[in-house]
N, C-alpha and C positions, 0 to 999 in steps of 0.2 A: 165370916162374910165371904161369898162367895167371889170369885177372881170374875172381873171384867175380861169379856171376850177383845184380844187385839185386832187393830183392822193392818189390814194384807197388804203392806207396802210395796211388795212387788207389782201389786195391781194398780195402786195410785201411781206408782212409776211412770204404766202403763200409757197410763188416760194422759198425765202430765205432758210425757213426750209425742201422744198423737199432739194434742191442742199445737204443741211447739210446733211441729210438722204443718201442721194446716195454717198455722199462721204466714208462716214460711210462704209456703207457696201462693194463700194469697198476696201478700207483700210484691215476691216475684210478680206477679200477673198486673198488680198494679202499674209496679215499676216500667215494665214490657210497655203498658198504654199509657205512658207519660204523665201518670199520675202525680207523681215523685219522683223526686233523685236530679238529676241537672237537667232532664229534661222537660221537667214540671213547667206548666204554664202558673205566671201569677196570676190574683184572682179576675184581675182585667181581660184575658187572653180568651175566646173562644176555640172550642176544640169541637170537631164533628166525626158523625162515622162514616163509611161513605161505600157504598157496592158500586161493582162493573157492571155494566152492561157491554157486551162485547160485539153488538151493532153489528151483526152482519157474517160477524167471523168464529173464531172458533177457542174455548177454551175458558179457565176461569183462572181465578184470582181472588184470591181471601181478600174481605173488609179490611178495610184502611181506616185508622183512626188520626185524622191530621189535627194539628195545630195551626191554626188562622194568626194570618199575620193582622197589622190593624187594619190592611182594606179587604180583609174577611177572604183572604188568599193562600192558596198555597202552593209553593212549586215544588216536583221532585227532583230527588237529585238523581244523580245519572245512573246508582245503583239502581233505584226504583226505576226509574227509563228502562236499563237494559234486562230487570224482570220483568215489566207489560211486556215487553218487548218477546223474551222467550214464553211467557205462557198465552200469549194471545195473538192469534196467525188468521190471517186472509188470504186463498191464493191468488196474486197477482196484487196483491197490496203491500204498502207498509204501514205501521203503525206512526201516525201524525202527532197523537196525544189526546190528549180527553178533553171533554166539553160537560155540559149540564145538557144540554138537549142534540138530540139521536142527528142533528145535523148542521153542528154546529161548527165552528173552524176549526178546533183541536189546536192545544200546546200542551206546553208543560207548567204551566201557568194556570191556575183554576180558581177562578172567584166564586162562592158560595155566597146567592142568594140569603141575604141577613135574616128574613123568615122564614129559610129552610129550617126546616125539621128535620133531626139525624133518624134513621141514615136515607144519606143524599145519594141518590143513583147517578152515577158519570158513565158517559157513553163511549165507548172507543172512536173514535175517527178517524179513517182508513184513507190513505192516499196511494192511488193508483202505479204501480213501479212502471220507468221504461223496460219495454218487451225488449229482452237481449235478441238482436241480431245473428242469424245464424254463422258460424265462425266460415268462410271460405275457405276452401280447397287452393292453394297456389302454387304453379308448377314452374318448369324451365324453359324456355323456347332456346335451339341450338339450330346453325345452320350448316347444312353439308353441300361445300362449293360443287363437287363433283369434278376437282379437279383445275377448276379455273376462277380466277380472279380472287379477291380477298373476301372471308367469312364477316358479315357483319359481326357485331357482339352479342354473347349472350343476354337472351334477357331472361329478368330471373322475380321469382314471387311474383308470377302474371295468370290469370284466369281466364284471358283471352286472347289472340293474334292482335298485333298493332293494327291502331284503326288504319295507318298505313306501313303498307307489307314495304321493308327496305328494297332502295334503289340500286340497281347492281348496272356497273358499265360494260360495255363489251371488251374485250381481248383476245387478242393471241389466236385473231380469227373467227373468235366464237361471238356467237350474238346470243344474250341472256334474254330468255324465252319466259322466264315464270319462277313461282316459287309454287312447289306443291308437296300434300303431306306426306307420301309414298315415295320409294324411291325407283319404284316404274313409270313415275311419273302420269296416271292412271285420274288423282284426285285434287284439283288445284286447289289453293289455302287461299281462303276467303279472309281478308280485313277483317278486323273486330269479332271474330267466330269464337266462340265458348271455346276452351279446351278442358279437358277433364284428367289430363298426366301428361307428365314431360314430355315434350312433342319437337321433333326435328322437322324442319323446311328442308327439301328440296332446291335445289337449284337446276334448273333446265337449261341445257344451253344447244343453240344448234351453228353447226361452222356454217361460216358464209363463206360461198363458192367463191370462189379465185376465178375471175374470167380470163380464155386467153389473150393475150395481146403480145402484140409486135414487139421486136426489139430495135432501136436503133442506134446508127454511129453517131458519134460525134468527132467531130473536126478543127483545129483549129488555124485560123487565119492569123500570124503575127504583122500584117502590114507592114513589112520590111523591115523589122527591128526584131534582134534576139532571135534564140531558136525556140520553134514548136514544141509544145508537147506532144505526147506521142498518142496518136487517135485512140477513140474510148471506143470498143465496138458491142457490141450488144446489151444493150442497154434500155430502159424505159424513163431516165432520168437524168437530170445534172448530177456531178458528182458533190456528194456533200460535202469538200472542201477543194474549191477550185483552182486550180494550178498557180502555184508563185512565180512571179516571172520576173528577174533581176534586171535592173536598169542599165541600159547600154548604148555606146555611140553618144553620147551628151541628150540620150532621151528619158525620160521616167513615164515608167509603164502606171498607168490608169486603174482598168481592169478591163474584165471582160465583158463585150456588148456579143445581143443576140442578133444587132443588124448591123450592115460596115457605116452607117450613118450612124453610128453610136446613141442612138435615140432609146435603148430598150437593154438595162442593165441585166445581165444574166445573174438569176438566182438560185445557188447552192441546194443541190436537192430538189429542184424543178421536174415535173415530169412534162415530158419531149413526148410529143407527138409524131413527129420526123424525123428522117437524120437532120442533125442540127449540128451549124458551123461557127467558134465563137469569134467572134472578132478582139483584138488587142488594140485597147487606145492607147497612144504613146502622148508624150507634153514635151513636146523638147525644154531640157530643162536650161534654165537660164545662168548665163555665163556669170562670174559674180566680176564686177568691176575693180578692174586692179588701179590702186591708186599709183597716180603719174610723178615723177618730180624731174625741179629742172638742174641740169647740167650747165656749169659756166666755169668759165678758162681765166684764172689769170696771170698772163703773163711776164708778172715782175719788170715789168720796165724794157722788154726787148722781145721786138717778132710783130706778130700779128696774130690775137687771137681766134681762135675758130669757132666759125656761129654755134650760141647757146643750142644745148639738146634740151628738148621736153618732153613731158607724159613718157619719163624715163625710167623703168622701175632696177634698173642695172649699169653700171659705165659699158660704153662701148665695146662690141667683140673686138676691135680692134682700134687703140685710144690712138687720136689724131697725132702725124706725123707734123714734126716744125725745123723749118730749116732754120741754121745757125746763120746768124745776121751779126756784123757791125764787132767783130771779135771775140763775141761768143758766139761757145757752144751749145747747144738744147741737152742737155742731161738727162731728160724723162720728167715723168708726169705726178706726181704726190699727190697725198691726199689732203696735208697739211703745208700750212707757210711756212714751217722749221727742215721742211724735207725730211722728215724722219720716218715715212710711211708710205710708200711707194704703191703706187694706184696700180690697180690688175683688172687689166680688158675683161669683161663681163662679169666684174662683183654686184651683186645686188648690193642697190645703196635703199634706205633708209629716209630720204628726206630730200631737202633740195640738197644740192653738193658743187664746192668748188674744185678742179683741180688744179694743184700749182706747179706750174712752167720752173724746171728747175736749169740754171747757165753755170757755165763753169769760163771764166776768161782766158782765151785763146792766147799764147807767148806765139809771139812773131819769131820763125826760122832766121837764124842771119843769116847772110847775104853767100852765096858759095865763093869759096876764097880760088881766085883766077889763076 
């Protein structure tokens, strides 16, 4: 019997592992359009295909295969956003989002017409970007006094001179002329003017003449109190701190008047037109009132005493004399009834005051023996 011919297993190998292969990759391709796998729709779910149209603008984008939610919707997520977004370009637009018709409001939100038929065309819908503003140029503004008065401040990140140019005062003789951009002084700087790089102001100044003028003395009149000061002579003014004049004779000085009727107070720093004489007010100052007291005598029972003293602020420069009466003697005059304190001609006393009459009893000589 003749031997059966074998079949070539390498061959069935062959075919075996394509089939495998191509199942393979269909499977994949399935899975890819959500065929199967977890992101299968159940059999309730609509799923669609869907092209761009990119309305205006430029560029494409592979078919979409979406899954509809149950109000036959679908939104993308921000991956899908920020691919429209790089493959589909408008100059001077942005991408809004898509629509079903070519002028529609655009989101990312897309309802499918329930009797569309796949594949569904979606339109790009472009929204107009703000035109960027061109970026300015901004510079310094600095000021050169030229020598007088204070520099305003700088200004800084400015495109233009202040709509008003700073106020400058005069000084030190000078009168402030202007602000200008040169330092010849040649181009004056206008308010609110463009500038196109850091730019220094000028400052202009021109002196003001000094006109001439007279000098004169000045004089002073004390009105018989105190001595003068000693005359001012060339001069065009009061002196800016007018002479101190100490109080004298029981008078206190005032000040100084510009006329001897004291009607026109002289003031520090005045500019004088003439020679000018100042006059001294004096106040005679008032005496302060010394309190008085009174002086009484008593004389202990002998003599006669001497009329009381009043409005007495001292005992007597010289304390009254008593003659010895009736066999006594006057002993002096105390300050006390013990006699323990003996009164002194011109003590200041303190209050009203008595003095007391002090006797000493007179012994009779006996008789001269014959």
């Amino acid at each position: 019997m003749a031997d059966k011919k074998k079949p070539d297993v390498s061959a069935i190998i062959a075919i075996v592992v394509a089939i495998v292969g191509f199942l393979a990759i269909y499977a994949g391709v399935l899975f890819a359009c959500g065929v199967f796998g977890n992101n299968t729709p159940d059999d309730n779910t609509d799923k669609i295909t869907v092209t761009i149209e990119v309305n205006g603008g430029t560029g494409t984008y592979n078919n979409m295969t979406f899954v509809l939610d149950e109000n036959n919707s679908y939104t993308f997520t921000d991956e899908e956003k920020a691919a429209l977004r790089d493959a589909l370009k408008r100059d001077g637009y942005e991408l809004k989002g898509l629509s079903t018709t070519p002028d529609g409001e655009g989101g990312w939100t897309v309802t499918i017409p329930k009797d569309a038929e796949s594949p569904v065309k979606l339109y790009a819908i472009w929204e107009e970007e703000e035109p960027l503003l061109p970026q300015e140029d901004k510079y310094t503004i600095t000021f050169d006094m030229h020598d007088h008065g204070t520099a305003p401040a700088d200004i800084t990140d400015a495109t233009a001179l202040p709509a008003e140019l700073p106020e400058v005062e005069d000084v030190d003789g000078w009168l402030f002329a202007g602000w200008y951009l040169d330092e010849n002084f040649e181009t004056p700087a206008e308010a609110g003017a463009t500038i196109i790089e850091d730019t220094t102001l000028h400052a202009l100044w021109v002196q003001i003449p000094i006109p001439p003028h007279p000098d004169f003395n000045i004089t002073f009149d004390m009105h018989g109190h105190g001595d003068a000061p000693a005359d001012i002579i060339d001069t065009e003014t009061l002196p800016a701190e007018l002479p101190t004049v100490e109080d004298v004779d029981g008078w206190t000085f005032v000040g100084w008047y510009l006329d001897e009727n004291f009607e026109t107070p002289a003031e520090a720093g005045a500019i004088i037109n003439d020679d000018t004489t100042l006059h001294a007010k004096w106040e005679q100052a008032s005496r302060p009132v010394k309190p008085g007291y009174t002086i009484t005598f008593d004389m202990h029972g002998h003599g006669t005493a001497p009329a009381d003293i009043s409005n007495a602020i001292m005992l007597p420069a010289e304390l009254p004399e008593v003659e010895d009466v009736d066999g006594w003697g006057f002993a002096g005059w105390y300050l006390d009834e013990d006699f323990e304190t003996p009164a002194e001609a011109g003590a200041f006393i303190s209050g009203d005051t008595t003095l007391h009459a002090n006797w000493i009893k007179c012994i009779p000589l006996p008789p001269p023996i014959s």
